[in-house]
N, C-alpha and C positions, 0 to 999 in steps of 0.2 A: 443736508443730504443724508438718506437714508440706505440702509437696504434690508429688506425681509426674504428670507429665503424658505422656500417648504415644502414640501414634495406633495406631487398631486398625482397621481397614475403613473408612480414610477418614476415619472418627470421632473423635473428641478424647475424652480419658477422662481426667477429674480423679480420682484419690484424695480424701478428706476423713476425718479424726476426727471432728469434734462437728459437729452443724448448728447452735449458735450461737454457737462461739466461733472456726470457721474461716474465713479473707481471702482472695481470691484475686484482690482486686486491682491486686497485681503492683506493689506502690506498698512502698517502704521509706524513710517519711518521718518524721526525726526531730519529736519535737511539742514548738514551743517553747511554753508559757504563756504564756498573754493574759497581757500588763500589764495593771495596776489601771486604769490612766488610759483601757482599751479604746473606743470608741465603737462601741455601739451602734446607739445614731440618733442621726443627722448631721440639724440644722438650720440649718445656714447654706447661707443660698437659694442662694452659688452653689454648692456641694457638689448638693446638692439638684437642681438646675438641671441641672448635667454629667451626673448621674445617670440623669435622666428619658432625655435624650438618647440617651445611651449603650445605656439598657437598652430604651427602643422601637425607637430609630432603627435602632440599630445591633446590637444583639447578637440582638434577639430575628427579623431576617429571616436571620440566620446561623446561628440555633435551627431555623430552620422548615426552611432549605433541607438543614442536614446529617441532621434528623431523617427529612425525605423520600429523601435520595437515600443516604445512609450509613447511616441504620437500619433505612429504609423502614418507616417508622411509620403508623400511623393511627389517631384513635380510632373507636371505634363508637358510644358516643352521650354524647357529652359536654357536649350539651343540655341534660344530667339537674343539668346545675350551675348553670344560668340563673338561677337564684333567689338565689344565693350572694351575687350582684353585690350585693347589699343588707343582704347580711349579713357577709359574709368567712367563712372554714372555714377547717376544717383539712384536709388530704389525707394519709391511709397508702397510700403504695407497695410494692412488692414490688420488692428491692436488686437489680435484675439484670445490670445493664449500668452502663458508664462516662457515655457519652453521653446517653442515652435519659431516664436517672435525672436528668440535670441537666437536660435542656433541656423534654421532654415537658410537665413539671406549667406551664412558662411560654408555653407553646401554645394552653391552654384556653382563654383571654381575650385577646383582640389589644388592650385597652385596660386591662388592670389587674394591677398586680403582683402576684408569685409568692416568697417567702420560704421558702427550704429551711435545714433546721438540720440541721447535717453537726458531723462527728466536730472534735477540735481540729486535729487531723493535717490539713486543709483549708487554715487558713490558715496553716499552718506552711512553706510552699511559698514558696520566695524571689520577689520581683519580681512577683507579683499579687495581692497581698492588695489590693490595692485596687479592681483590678479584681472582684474576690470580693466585698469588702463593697458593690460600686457595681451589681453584678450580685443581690443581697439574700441572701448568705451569712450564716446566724447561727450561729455555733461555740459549741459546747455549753463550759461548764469546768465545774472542780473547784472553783473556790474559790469560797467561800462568799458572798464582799461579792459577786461578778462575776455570783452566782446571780440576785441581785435585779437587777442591770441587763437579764439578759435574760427573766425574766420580765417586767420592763418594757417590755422592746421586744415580746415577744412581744404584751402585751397593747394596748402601742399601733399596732403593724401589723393585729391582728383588728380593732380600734376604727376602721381606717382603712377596712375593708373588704377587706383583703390575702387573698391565698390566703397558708395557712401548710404547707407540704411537708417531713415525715415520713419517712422509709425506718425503721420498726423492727427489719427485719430486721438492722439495723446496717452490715452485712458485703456485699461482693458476691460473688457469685458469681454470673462471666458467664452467662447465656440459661439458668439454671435455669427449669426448668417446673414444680417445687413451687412450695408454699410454703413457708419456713420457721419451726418454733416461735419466739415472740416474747411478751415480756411486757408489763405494763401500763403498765411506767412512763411514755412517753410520750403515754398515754392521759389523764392527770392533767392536760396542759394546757386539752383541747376540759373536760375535767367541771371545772376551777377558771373557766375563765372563761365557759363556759355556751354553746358555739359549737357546729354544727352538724359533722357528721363524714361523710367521703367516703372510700370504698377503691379505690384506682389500683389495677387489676392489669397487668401486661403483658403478654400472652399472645403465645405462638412458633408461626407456623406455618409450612410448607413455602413458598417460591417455586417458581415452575416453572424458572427456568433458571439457579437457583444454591444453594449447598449453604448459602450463610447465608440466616436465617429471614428473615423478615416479620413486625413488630411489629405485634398489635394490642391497642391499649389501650379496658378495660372500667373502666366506673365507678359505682360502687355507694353508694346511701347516697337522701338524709342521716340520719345517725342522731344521735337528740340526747339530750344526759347525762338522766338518766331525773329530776324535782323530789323524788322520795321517797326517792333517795338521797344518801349522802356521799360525796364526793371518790374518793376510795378504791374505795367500791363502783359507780359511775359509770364509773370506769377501766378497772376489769374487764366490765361488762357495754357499752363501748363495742369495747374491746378485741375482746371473743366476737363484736360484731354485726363487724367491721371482718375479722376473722382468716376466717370463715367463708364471707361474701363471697368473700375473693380464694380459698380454697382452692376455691370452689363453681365460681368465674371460670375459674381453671388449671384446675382436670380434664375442663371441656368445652373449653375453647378454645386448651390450651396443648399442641399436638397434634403439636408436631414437636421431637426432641432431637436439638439440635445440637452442643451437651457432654453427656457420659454422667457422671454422677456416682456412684462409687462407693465404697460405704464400708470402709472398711481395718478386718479382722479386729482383733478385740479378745486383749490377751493370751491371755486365759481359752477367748478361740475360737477362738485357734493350738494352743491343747493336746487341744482335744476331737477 
């Protein structure tokens, strides 16, 4: 995998091979492995205690102002989640930015946490891992004992009431206005534990007096695992309702390209 970047009429033009296996976000970060001894969820009240602190007090009026004045964000009706308070969900995102992807889904609710489950390369990042798990980073692993701890935490932040925050699309790639192809797997959590499901899109559109966009965020849903299915079949038909939403969201509202994405000729299509 590659990427060429270069400007053509102002424009920025990425290259890409594959739409699911290409990164472009500009990050070359070695991934150390959770230790075994990881914590998940932290219960000692003062851990607990710094925490609330930290993440009302203080980070989330640093979420609001960067998201206003540096992504210039906004939702459109994110009223449609009010009912959630009582239940906790899940939220699918569409991966398109640095900032916007973190701070956005902890916006919805000025009084109730927001848990995003990022790649391991997250907390592999010297000197803030703490700040990450105290901000509600949950780091996906491979290994298999570390599998059950965070399906456990996962199940005890829905239990709490928590929003739980998604990116399928894995990968970012700045201000795309697709969507891009994505599978079920992480559809498996809302159908195993029986939780309601919501799709963040972000949509790009013109400003008047600058050539970067204007964030507006659509939210779609709730869509909930169907009783007459299994696991598995649940995944995928939350999957379809969640993928269709955002691609429905992008084609009417995602109306300004400010990266041009293009795709690099295939061997077989440099020879025709």
């Amino acid at each position: 995998m590659g990427m060429d970047v270069m400007k053509k009429n102002k424009q920025k033009i990425i290259y890409y091979n594959d739409l699911k296996s290409d990164d472009f976000s500009g990050t070359n970060i070695k991934v150390i492995p959770l230790k075994d001894n990881y914590k998940y969820i932290h219960k000692n009240i003062l851990w607990v205690s710094l925490a609330a602190i930290f993440y009302f007090i203080i980070a989330k009026p640093i979420f609001y102002l960067i998201s206003k004045l540096v992504c210039h964000q906004k939702f459109a009706n994110k009223k449609i989640m009010k009912q959630t308070k009582k239940t906790g969900a899940i939220l699918y995102g569409n991966h398109t930015t640095k900032l916007a992807d973190a701070f956005v889904p902890n916006l919805i609710f000025r009084w109730k946490r927001n848990y995003v489950i990022s790649s391991p390369e997250t907390m592999s990042i010297k000197g803030i891992k703490l700040i990450l798990e105290m901000l509600g980073v949950l780091p996906l692993t491979d290994k298999l004992s570390m599998k059950k701890k965070f399906l456990k935490a996962l199940r005890y932040r829905l239990n709490q009431k928590a929003l739980i925050t998604i990116y399928p699309e894995a990968h970012i790639w700045p201000f795309y206005t697709k969507i891009r192809p994505f599978d079920d797997t992480s559809f498996k959590y809302a159908a195993l534990f029986d939780k309601p499901v919501y799709a963040l899109t972000n949509c790009y559109q013109k400003r008047k007096f600058s050539a970067k966009p204007k964030i507006i965020t659509y939210i779609d849903g709730p869509y909930y695992p169907n009783p007459e299915l299994n696991t598995n079949e649940n995944a995928a038909y939350l999957r379809d309702n969640v993928y269709k939403a955002m691609v429905d969201r992008a084609e009417k509202y995602s109306t300004y390209e400010y990266i041009k994405y293009v795709q690099r000729d295939t061997p077989s299509d440099a020879n025709k």
